[in-house]
C-alpha positions as CSV (number, residue, x, y, z in Angstrom):
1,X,9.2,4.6,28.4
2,X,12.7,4.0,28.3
3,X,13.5,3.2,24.3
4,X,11.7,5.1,22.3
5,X,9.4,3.0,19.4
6,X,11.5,2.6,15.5
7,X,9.0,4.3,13.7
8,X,9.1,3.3,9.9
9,X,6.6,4.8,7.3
10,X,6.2,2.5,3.6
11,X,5.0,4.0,0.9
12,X,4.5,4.0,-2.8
13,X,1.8,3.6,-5.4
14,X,-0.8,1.5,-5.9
15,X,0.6,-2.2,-6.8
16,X,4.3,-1.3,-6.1
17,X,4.6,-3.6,-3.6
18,X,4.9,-2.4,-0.4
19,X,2.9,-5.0,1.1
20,X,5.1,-8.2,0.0
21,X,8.0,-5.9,0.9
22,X,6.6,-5.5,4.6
23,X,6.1,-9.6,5.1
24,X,9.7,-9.9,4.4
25,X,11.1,-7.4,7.3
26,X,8.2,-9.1,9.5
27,X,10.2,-12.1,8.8
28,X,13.4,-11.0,9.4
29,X,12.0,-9.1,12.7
30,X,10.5,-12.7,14.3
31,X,12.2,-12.3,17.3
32,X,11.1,-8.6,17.9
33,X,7.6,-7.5,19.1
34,X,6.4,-5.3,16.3
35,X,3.4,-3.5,15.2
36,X,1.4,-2.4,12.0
37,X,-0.8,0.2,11.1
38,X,-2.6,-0.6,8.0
39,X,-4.3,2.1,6.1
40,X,-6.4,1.0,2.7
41,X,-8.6,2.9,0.9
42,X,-11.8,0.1,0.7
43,X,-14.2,-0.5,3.2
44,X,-12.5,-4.3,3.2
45,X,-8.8,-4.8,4.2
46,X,-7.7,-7.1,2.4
47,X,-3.8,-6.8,2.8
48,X,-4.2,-7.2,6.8
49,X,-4.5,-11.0,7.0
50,X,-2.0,-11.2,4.6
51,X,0.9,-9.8,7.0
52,X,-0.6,-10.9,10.6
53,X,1.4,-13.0,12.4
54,X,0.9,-14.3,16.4
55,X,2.0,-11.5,18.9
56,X,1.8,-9.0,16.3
57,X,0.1,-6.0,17.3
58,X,-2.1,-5.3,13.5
59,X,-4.4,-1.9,13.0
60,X,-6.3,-1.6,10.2
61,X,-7.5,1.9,8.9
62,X,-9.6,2.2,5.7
63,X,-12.0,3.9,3.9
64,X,-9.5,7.1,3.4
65,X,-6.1,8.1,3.6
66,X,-4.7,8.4,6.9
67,X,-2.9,11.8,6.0
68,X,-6.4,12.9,4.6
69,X,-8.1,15.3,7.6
70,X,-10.8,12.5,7.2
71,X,-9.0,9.8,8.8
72,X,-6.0,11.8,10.4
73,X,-7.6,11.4,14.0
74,X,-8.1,7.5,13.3
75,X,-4.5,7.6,12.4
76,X,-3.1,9.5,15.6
77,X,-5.4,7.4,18.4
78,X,-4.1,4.7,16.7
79,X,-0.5,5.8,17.4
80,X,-0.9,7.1,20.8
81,X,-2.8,3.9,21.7
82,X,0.1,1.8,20.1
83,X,2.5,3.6,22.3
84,X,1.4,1.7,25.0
85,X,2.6,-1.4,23.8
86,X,6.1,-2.8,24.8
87,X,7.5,-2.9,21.0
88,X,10.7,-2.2,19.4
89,X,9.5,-1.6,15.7
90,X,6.1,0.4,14.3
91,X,5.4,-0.1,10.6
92,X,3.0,2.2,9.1
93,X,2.1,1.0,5.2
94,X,0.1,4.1,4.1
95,X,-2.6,3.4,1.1
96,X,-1.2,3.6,-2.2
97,X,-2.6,6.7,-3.5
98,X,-1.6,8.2,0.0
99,X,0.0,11.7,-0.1
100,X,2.8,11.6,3.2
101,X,3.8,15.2,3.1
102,X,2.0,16.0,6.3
103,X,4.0,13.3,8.4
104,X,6.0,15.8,10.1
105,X,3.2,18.0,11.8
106,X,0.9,14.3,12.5
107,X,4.6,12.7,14.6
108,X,4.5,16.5,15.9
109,X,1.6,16.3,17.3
110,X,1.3,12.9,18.9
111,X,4.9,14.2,20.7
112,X,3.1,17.4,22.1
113,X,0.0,14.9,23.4
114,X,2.2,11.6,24.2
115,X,6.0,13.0,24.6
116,X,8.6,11.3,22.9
117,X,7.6,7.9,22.3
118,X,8.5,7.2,18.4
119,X,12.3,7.5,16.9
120,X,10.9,8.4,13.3
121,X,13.8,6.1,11.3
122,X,12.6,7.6,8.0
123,X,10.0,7.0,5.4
124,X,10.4,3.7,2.8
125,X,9.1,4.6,-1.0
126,X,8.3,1.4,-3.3
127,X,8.4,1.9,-7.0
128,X,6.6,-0.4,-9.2
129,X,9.2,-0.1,-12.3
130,X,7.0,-1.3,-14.8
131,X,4.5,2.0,-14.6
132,X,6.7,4.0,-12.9
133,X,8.1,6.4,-15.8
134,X,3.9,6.4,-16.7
135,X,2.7,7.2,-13.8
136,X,5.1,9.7,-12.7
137,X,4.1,11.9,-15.4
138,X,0.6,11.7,-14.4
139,X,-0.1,11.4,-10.7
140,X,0.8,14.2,-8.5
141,X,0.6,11.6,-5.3
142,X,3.7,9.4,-6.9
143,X,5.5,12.5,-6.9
144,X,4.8,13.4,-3.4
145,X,5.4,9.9,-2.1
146,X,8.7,10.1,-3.7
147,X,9.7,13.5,-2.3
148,X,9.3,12.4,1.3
149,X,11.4,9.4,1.3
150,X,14.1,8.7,2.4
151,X,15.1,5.0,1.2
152,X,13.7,4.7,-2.4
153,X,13.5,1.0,-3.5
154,X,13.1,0.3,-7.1
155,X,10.8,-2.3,-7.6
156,X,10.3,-5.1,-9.9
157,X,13.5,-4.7,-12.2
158,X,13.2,-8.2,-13.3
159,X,10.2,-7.1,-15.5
160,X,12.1,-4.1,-17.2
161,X,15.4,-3.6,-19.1
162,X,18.7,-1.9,-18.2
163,X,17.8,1.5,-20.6
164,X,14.5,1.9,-17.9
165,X,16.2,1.5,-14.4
166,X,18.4,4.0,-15.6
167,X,15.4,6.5,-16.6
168,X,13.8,5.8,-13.5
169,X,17.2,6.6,-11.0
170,X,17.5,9.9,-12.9
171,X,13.6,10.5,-12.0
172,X,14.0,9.5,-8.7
173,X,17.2,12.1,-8.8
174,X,15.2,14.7,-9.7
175,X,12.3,14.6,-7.5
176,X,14.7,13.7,-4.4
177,X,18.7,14.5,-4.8
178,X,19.1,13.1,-1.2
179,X,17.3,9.5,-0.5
180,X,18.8,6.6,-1.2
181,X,18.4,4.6,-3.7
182,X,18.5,0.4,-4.2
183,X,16.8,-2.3,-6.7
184,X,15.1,-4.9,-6.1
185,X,12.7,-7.8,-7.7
186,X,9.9,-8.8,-5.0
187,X,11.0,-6.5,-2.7
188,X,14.4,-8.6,-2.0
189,X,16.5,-6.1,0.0
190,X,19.7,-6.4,2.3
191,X,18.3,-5.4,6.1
192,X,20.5,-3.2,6.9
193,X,18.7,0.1,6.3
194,X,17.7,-0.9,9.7
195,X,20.6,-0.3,11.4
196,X,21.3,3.0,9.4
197,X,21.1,6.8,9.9
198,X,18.0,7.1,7.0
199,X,17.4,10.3,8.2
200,X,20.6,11.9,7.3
201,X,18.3,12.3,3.9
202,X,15.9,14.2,5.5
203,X,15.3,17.2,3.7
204,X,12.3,18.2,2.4
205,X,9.8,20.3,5.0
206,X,6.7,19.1,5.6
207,X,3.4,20.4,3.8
208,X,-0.2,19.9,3.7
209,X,-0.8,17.0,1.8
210,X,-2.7,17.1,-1.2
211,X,-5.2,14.0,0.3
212,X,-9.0,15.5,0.9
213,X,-12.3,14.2,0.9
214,X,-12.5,15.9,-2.2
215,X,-9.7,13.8,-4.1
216,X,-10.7,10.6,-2.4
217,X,-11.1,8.2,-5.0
218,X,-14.3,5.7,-5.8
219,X,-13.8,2.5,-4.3
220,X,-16.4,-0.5,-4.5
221,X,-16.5,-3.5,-2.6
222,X,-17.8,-6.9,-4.5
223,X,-18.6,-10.1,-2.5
224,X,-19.2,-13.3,-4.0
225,X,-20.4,-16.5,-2.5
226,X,-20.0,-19.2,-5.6
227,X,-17.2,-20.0,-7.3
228,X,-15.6,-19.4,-11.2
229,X,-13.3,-20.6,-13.8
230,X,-10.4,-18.7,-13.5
231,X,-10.3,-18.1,-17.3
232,X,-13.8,-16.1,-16.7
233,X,-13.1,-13.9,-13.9
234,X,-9.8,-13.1,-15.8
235,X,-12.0,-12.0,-19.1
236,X,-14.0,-9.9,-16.6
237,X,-10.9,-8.3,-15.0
238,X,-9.8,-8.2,-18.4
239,X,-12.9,-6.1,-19.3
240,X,-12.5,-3.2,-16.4
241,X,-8.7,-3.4,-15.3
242,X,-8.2,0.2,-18.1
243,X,-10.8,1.8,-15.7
244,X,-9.2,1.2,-12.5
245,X,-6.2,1.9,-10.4
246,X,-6.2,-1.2,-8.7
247,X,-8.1,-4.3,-8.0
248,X,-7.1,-6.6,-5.5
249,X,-8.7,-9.6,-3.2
250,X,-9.5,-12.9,-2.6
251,X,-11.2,-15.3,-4.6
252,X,-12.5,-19.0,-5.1
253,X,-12.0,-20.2,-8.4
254,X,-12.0,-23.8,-10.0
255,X,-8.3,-24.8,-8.9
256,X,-8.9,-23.3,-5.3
257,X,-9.1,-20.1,-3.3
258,X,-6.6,-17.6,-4.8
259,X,-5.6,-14.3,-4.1
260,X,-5.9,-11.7,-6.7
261,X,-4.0,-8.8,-7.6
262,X,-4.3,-6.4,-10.3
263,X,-2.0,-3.2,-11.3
264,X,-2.9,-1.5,-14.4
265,X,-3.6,-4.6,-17.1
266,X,-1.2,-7.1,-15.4
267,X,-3.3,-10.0,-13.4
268,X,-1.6,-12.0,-10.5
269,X,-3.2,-15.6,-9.4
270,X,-1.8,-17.0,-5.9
271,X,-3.4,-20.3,-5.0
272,X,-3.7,-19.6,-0.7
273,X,-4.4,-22.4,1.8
274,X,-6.8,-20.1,4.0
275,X,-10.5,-20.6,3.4
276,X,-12.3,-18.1,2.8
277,X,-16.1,-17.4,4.4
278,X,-16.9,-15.3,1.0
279,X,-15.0,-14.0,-2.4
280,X,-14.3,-10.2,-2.2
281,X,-12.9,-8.3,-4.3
282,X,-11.9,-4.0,-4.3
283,X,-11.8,-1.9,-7.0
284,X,-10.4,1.8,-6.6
285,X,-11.5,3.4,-9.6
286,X,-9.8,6.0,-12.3
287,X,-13.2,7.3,-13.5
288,X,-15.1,7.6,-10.3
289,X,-18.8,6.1,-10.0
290,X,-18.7,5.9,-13.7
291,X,-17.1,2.4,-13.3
292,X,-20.0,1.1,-11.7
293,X,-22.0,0.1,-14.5
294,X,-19.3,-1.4,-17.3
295,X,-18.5,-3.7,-13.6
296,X,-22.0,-4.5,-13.5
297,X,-22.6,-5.2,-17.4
298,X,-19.3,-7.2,-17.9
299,X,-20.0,-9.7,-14.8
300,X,-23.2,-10.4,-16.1
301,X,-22.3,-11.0,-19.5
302,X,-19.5,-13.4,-18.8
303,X,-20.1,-14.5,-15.2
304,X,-24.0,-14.1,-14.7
305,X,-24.2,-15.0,-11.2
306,X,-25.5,-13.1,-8.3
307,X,-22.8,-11.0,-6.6
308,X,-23.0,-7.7,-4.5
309,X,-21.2,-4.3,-5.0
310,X,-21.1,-1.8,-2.7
């Protein structure tokens, strides 16, 4: 191969918005062949359709982490099959409770097997600023995403004051004196990281990451073939959103299909044009199986139509 493949890696937690963040480079990469890996942690991807586009090459890995020794062999075939491809730009959008510290010994690997195919450009970390200062105090993983980047976007500022930002840069600071650092509301960048030397930053050495089977968290699937008011399926989010990390999918409600997104207690309707075959949605839970039955009770209670949850 004579140019190698840009090799980006997006991270961040759960709801930070890596995925809105990725449609908008797509856009401004049009003209350019470029490929995705996804990597979610249901057993539905449900951010895939949302970023395919014709000509693009799209993977989808789920179930798992793809830095977890669980899917870390997904992950590399993936790669080396990818390789293959005549593109100028990979994407990897690793899950939101995804722990990148093993990235260096994974690109090591696929170079010893495949020779040097991928320019690693640097690794992108989203920060949701509205839970940032919370979660960062809790979750080991936000921590670890943060200390492998090398471009750290802050996230969302519209939604938080001046006295916040500032909190959150002097976090970021601390975890990671070298990245750098810009702000952002819907994930509204300049390009031109791009075109830059990101991994001038580099400068933490890579680790085993902290994502095992054993720290994989619950994650239920629910399909639905009728259709709700939106006021009830909000009450029932309502009911189980302080139980879970996330809950994301599609939906048909009473003005239309939507697509729903949930980070910690703050619902987000988008009406969506596509038809869906079924309603699905994924939870990724805080108190493992335990979330299974106040799912259940609540649905029936305010809903009281058949669904599945697996």
């Amino acid at each position: 191969m004579d140019k190698k493949i840009n090799l980006y890696l997006l991270s961040g937690f759960l709801g930070a918005g890596k995925t809105t963040f990725l449609r908008k480079v797509l856009c401004e990469l049009s003209n350019e062949k470029v490929g995705v890996i996804m990597n979610e942690f249901g057993k539905i991807g449900i951010d895939g359709p949302i970023i395919e586009k014709d000509g693009m090459e799209l993977v989808e890995i789920n179930r798992g982490s793809i830095f977890c020794s669980c899917l870390k062999l997904s992950f590399v075939k993936a790669m080396m099959e990818l390789a293959d491809r005549e593109m100028k730009y990979l994407f990897v959008e690793g899950s939101g409770l995804a722990d990148p510290s093993n990235i260096g010994d994974i690109l090591r690997g696929i170079r010893a097997a495949k020779g040097d195919v991928y320019e690693f450009k640097g690794a992108i970390c989203l920060i949701d600023s509205l839970h940032f200062l919370e979660q960062i105090e809790d979750l080991e993983t936000v921590e670890r995403q943060l200390k492998y980047c090398h471009l750290a976007i802050i996230n969302k500022i519209d939604l938080v004051d001046k006295d916040t930002i500032s909190k959150i840069e002097e976090k970021i600071r601390e975890i990671n004196p070298k990245a750098e650092i810009r702000k952002a509301s819907f994930g509204d960048i300049s390009f031109d990281f791009l075109n830059e030397d990101l991994m001038k930053n580099d400068w933490a050495e890579s680790e085993e990451t902290t994502n095992t089977e054993d720290t994989k968290p619950k994650t239920l699937n629910m399909t639905f073939t009728g259709e709700v008011k939106k006021e009830d399926l909000t009450r029932f989010i309502d009911a189980i959103s302080k139980d879970c990390y996330r809950i994301k999918g599609f939906f048909k409600l009473d003005d239309g299909w939507n697509q729903v997104d949930v980070v910690n207690r703050k619902i987000d309707y988008k009406l969506i044009d596509d038809d869906k075959e079924v309603s699905q949605l994924v939870f990724i839970s805080k108190i493992g199986p335990h979330v299974i039955r106040p799912i259940f009770n609540n649905w029936e209670a305010i809903i009281g139509q058949e669904m599945k949850l697996r």
